[in-house]
C-alpha positions in Angstrom: 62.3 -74.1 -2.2 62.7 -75.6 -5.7 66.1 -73.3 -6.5 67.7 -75.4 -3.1 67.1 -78.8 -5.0 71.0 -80.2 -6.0 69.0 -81.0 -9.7 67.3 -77.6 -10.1 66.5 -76.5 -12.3 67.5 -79.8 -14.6 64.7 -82.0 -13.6 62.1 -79.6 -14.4 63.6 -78.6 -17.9 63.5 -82.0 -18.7 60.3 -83.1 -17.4 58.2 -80.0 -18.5 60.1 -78.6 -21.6 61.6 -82.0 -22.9 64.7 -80.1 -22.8 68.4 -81.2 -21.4 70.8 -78.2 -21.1 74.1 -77.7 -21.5 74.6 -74.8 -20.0 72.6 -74.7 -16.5 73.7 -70.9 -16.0 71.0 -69.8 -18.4 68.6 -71.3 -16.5 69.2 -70.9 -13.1 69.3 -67.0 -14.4 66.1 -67.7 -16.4 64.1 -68.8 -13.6 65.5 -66.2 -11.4 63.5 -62.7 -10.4 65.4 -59.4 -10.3 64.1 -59.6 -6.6 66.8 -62.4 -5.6 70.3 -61.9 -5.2 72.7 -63.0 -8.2 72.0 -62.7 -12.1 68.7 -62.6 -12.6 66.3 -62.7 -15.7 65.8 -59.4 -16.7 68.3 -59.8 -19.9 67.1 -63.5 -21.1 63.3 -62.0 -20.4 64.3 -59.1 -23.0 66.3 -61.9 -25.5 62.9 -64.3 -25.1 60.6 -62.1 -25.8 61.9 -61.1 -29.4 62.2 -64.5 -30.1 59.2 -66.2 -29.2 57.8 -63.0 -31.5 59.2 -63.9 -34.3 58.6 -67.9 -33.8 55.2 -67.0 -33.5 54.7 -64.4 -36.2 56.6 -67.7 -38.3 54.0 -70.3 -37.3 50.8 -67.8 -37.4 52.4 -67.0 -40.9 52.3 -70.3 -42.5 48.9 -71.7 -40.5 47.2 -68.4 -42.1 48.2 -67.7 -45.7 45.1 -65.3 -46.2 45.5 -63.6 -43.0 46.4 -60.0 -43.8 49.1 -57.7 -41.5 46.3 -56.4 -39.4 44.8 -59.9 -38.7 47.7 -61.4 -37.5 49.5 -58.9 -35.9 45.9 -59.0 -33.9 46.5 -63.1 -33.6 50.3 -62.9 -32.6 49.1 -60.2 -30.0 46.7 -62.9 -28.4 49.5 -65.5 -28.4 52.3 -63.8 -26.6 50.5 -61.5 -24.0 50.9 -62.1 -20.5 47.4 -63.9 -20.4 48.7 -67.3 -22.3 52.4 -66.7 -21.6 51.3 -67.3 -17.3 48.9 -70.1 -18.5 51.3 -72.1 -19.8 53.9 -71.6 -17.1 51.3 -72.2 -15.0 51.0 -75.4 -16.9 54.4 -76.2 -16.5 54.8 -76.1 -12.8 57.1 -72.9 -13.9 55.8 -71.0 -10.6 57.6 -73.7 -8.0 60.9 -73.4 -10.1 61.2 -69.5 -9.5 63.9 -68.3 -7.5 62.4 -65.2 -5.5 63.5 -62.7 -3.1 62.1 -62.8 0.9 59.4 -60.3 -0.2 58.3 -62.1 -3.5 57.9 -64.9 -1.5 55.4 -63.4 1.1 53.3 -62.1 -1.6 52.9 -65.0 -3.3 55.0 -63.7 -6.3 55.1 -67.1 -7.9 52.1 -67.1 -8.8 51.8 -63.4 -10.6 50.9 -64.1 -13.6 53.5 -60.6 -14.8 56.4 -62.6 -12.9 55.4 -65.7 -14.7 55.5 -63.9 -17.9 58.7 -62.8 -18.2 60.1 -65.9 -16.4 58.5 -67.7 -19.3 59.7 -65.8 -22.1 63.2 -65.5 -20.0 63.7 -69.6 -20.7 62.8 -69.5 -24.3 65.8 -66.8 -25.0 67.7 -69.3 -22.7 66.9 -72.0 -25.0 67.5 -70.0 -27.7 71.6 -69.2 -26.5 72.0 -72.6 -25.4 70.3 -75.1 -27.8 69.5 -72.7 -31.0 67.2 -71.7 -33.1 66.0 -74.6 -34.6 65.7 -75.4 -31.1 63.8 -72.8 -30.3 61.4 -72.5 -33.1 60.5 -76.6 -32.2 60.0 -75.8 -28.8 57.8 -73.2 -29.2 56.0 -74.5 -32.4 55.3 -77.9 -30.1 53.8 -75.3 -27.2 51.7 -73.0 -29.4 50.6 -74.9 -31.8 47.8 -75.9 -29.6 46.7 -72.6 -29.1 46.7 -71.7 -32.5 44.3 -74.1 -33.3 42.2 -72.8 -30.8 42.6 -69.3 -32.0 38.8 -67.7 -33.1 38.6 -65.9 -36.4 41.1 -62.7 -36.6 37.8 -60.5 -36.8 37.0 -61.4 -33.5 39.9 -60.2 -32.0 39.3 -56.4 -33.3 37.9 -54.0 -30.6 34.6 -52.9 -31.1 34.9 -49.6 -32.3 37.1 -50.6 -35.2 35.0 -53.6 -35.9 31.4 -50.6 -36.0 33.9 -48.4 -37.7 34.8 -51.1 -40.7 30.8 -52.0 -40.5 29.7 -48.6 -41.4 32.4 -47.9 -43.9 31.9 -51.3 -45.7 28.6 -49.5 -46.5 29.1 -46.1 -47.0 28.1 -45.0 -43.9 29.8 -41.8 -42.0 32.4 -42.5 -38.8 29.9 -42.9 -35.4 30.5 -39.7 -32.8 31.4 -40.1 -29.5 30.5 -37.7 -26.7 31.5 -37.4 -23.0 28.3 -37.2 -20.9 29.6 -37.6 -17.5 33.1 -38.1 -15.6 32.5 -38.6 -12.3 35.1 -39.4 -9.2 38.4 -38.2 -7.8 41.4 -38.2 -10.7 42.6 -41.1 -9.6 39.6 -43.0 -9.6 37.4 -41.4 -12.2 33.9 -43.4 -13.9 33.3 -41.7 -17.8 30.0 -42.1 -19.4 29.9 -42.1 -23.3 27.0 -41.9 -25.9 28.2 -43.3 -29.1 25.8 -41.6 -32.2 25.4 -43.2 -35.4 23.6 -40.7 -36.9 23.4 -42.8 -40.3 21.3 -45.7 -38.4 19.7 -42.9 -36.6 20.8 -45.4 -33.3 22.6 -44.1 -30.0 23.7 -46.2 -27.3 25.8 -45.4 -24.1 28.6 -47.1 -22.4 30.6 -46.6 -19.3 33.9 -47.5 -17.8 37.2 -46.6 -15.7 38.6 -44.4 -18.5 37.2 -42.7 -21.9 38.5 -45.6 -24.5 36.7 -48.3 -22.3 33.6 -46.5 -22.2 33.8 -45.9 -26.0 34.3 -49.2 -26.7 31.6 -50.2 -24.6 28.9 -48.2 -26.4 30.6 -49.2 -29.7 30.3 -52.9 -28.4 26.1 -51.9 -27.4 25.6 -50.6 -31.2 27.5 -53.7 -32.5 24.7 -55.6 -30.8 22.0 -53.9 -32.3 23.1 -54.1 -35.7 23.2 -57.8 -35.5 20.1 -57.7 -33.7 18.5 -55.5 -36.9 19.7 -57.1 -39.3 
């Protein structure tokens, strides 16, 4: 295992973050699960977190000067999820570096993407205590910055039923209704079917899923298309 090497985890920050420590203890904690013995990186995970927010919301800031709240609280929210914060550990080699309990290791917990997540934003707070914040906010610019470049218009990111909601108000149209048709299935396990009305358009679609929102927003998403289609 990685954590047995005599230059772990120095080797890796170096070659994957550009990054020399001076104190190893944040990042032998950093890259170590809550399901191994000794400090582990529950704390640094809560530390990173808030500040790899706030270097984001910096750099989404500047790159988008028009961008209102709602847009890019929308864009930081695609940034910092689980999603990107895994693919670039994932990048990194971060997985192979973890230090993980007997049963972690059986399950293949280095490569869960939730365990990669918080080991991930676990480093950046360990940057943060041991080289800065200037530190910090280069390190991250130099990582996201590619992604933000990348980023698709902030209206894309909206879920459907605000993005038919802020159609049909943009022209004086009433809200859509949403009905329950069907709920099928044990409690635990249940399948919803919704019809979504726009009585306005005089257009009804139907959508299904696992719970009531995603079945709204799958009818929502079906009347979206037929708008476009219509018009």
């Amino acid at each position: 295992m990685s954590a047995q090497r005599p230059d772990w985890p120095s080797r890796w920050l170096q070659q994957s973050l550009g990054y020399e420590a001076k104190d190893l203890s944040l990042f032998t904690a950093a890259l170590t699960h809550r399901s191994a013995s000794g400090r582990n990186n529950e704390r640094l995970e809560f530390l990173g977190d808030s500040v790899l927010n706030m270097l984001v919301t910096e750099l989404l800031f500047t790159r988008f000067p028009e961008a209102d709240e709602g847009d890019l609280s929308r864009l930081r929210a695609s940034l910092v999820s689980a999603d990107p914060l895994a693919g670039l550990a994932h990048q990194m080699g971060l997985g192979e570096e973890l230090k993980l309990g007997s049963g972690e290791l059986k399950t293949g917990g280095f490569r869960r993407q939730s365990i990669l997540a918080d080991a991930f934003e676990a480093t950046i707070g360990a940057v943060y205590l041991d080289g800065g914040f200037d530190v910090a906010r280069t390190l991250v610019h130099r990582l996201w910055m590619p992604l933000v470049e990348a980023l698709p218009q902030a209206s894309a990111l909206k879920d459907p039923k605000t993005r038919l909601q802020e159609w049909l108000q943009s022209r004086g149209h009433g809200l859509p209704a949403y009905v329950v048709e069907h709920v099928e299935g044990e409690p635990h396990a249940q399948h919803f079917t919704v019809r979504c009305d726009v009585a306005a358009l005089a257009v009804s679609t139907h959508g299904e899923g696992s719970s009531r929102r995603k079945a709204e927003q799958e009818a929502a998403q079906r009347i979206l298309e037929t708008i476009e289609v219509s018009t």
